[in-house]
C-alpha positions in Angstrom: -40.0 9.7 -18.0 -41.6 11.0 -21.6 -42.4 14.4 -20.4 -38.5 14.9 -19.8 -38.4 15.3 -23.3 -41.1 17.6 -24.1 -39.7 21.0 -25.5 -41.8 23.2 -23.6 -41.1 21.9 -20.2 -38.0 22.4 -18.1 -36.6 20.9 -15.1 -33.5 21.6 -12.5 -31.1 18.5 -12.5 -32.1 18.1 -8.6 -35.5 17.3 -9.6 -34.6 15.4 -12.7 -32.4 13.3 -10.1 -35.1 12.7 -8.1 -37.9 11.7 -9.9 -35.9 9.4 -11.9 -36.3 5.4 -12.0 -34.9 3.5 -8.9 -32.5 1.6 -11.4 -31.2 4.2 -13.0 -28.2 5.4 -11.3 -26.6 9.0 -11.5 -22.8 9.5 -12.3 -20.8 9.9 -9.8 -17.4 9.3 -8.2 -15.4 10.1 -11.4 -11.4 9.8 -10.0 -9.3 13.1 -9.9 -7.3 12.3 -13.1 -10.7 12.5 -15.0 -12.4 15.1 -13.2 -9.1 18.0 -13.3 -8.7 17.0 -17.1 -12.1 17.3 -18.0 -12.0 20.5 -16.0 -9.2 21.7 -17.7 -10.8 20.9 -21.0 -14.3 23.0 -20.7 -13.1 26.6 -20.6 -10.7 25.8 -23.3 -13.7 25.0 -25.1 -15.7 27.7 -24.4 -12.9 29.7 -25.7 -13.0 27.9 -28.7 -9.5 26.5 -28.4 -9.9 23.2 -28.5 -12.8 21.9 -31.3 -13.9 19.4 -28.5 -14.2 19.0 -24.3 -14.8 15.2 -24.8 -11.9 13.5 -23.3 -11.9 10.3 -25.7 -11.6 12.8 -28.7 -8.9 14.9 -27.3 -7.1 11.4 -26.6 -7.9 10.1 -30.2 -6.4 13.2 -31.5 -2.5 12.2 -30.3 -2.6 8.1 -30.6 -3.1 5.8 -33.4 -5.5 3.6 -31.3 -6.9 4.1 -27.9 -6.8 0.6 -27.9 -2.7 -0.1 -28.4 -0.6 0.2 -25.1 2.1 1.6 -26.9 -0.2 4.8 -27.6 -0.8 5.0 -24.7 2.5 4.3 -22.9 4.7 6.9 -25.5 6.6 3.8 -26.8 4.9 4.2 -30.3 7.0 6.0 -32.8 4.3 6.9 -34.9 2.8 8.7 -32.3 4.6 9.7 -29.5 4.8 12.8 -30.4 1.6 14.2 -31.1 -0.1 17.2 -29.7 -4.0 18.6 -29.4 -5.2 20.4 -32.2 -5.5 24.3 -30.5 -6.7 27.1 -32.1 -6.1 30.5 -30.6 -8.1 32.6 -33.7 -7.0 36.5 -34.5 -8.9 38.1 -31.4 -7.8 35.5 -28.9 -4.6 36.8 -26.9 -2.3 33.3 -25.6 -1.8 35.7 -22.7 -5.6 36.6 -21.6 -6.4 34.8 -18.1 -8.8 31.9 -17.8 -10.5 30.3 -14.6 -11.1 26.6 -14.4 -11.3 24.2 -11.3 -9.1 21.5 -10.0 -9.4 19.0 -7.4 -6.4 19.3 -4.8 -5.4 17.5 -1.8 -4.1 19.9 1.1 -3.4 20.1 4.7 -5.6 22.0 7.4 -5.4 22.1 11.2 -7.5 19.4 12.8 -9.8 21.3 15.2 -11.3 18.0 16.9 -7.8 16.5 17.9 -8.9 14.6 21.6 -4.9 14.0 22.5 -1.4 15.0 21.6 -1.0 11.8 20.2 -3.3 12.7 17.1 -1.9 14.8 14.4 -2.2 18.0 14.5 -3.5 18.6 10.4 -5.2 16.1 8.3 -5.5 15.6 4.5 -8.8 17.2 2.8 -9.7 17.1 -0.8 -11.2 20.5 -2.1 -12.3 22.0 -5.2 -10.6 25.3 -5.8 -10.9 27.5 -8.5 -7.1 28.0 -10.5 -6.4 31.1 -12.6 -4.0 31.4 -15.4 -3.4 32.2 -19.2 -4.8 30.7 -22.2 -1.0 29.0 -22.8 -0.7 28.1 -19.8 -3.8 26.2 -19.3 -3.1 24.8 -22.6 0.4 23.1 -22.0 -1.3 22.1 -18.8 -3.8 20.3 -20.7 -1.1 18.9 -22.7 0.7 17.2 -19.9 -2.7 15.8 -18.7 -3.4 14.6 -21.5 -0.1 12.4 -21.8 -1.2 11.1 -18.1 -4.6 10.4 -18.9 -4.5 8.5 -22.1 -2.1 6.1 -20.1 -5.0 6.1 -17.4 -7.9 5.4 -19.6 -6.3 2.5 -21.5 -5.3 0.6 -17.7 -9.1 1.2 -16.8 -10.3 -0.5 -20.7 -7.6 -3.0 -20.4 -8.7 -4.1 -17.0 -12.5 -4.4 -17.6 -11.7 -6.6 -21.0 -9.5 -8.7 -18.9 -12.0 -8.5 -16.0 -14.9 -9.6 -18.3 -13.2 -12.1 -20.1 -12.3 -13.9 -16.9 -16.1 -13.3 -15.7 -17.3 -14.9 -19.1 -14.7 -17.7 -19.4 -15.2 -19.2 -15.8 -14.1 -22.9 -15.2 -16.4 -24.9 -12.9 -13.4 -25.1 -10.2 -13.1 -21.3 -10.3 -15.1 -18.2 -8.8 -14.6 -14.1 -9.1 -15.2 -12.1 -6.4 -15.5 -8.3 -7.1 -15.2 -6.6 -4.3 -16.4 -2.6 -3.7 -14.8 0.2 -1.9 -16.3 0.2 2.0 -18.7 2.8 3.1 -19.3 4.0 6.3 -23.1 4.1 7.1 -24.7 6.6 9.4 -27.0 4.8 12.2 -30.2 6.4 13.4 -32.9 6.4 16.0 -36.3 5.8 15.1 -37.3 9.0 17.7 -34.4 10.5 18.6 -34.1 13.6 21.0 -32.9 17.2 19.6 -29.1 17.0 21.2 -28.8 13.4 18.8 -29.6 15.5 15.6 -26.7 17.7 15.7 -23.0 17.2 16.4 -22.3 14.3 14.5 -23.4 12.0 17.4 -24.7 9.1 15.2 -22.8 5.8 15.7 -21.1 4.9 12.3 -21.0 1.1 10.5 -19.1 -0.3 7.7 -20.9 -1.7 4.6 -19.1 -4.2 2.6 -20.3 -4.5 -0.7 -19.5 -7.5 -3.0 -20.7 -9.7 -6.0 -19.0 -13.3 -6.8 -19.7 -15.1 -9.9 -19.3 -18.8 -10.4 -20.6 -21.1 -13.3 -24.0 -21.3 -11.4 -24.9 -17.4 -11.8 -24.1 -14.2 -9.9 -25.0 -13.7 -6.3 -24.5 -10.2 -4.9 -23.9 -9.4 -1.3 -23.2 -7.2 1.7 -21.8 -7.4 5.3 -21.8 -4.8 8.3 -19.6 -4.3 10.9 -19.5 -1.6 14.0 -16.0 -1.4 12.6 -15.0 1.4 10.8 -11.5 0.0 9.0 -10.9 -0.1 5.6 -7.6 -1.7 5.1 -6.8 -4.9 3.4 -6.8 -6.7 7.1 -10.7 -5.1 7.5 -11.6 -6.9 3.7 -10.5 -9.7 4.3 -12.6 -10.6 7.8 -15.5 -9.3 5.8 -14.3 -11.8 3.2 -13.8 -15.0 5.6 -17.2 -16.3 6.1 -18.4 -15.3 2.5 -15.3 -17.4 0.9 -16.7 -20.5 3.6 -20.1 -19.9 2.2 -18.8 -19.8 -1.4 -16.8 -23.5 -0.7 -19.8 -25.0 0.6 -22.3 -23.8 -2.2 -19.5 -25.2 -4.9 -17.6 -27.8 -3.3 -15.3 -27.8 -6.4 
């Protein structure tokens, strides 16, 4: 992709999305704890009242290490304590309003209820725009903060732990990582006007795994007309994979 970087030439990020590589994935699915902080951060910035939206700085700013689970879990004496560096500069009033976005979870009425034993509102996740002052948004950052340093240093400690298992397997031992399922949307080949609208398509559930033994890596995936997620779901999906895995390494 060399003319991406040409100075003269431009390009929307839906286009940039598309014609990029098959193997090169885009971002996506960041978790809510990431996505309101990081939302919290930008405007802040923009403002100039932080020096920096990048969320590993801001957490570098109030721990020793990012690396020490007493940082991160407020036991640290050193520490503990420790705030953001803000800067609120001669023409910037604490008390101006600022608009960022959040991620919330609410509930709405359910409009496609088919009995009275369904409820009558589900849970929807919904990006809403949040308006308050400079000081507010900053002690809001603040408490984030304290929350998402503990956050990022589970997800580091988990993927050291998760690779040092992966790269220290025993012959008598195999990892299975196992993805969250997705619900795939069937169609027709031809399909008749009334099937395009209405959400008529049948649904399946893709499981999506990788196990790892001393022999190599072997990826795979397994459908169902099932649409349940729950631990009960996984583990039929897992049955005949974990029979497949015993026969291929009988130790």
């Amino acid at each position: 992709m060399r003319f991406i970087s040409e100075p003269d030439l431009t390009t929307s990020y839906a286009l940039f999305c598309k014609l990029r590589p098959f193997y090169d994935q885009c971002q996506n699915g960041q978790c809510k704890i990431h996505e309101n902080t990081q939302f919290m951060a930008e405007p802040l910035k923009k403002q100039n009242v932080i020096s920096s939206s990048n969320l590993d700085e801001l957490v570098s700013e109030v721990v020793c290490s990012p690396a020490s689970r007493e940082c991160a879990y407020d036991t640290c004496h050193e520490c503990k304590s420790k705030k953001c560096q803000y800067s609120y500069g001669e023409d910037k009033e604490v008390s101006m309003n600022i608009t960022y976005k959040q991620w919330v979870t609410k509930k709405v009425p359910r409009n496609d209820a088919a009995s009275e034993s369904q409820p009558e509102t589900i849970n929807i996740t919904d990006k809403v725009e949040v308006q308050c002052t400079i000081q507010e948004l900053v002690s809001k950052l603040q408490d984030n903060i304290t929350v998402f340093k503990k956050h990022r240093f589970n997800i580091w400690h988990q993927y050291k732990i998760y690779k040092d298992v992966r790269d220290e397997l025993k012959e008598h031992e195999c990892l299975c990582h196992m993805d969250f399922s997705e619900n795939y949307s069937c169609q027709f080949n031809n399909e008749k006007q009334s099937m395009h609208f209405g959400g008529r398509h049948k649904q399946a559930s893709l499981h999506t795994d990788v196990y790892y033994t001393m022999n190599g890596v072997t990826p795979f995936c397994s459908i169902s007309p099932s649409r349940l997620h729950d631990p009960a779901a996984m583990s039929v999906h897992l049955d005949p994979v974990l029979k497949q895995i015993r026969e291929a390494n009988p130790r």
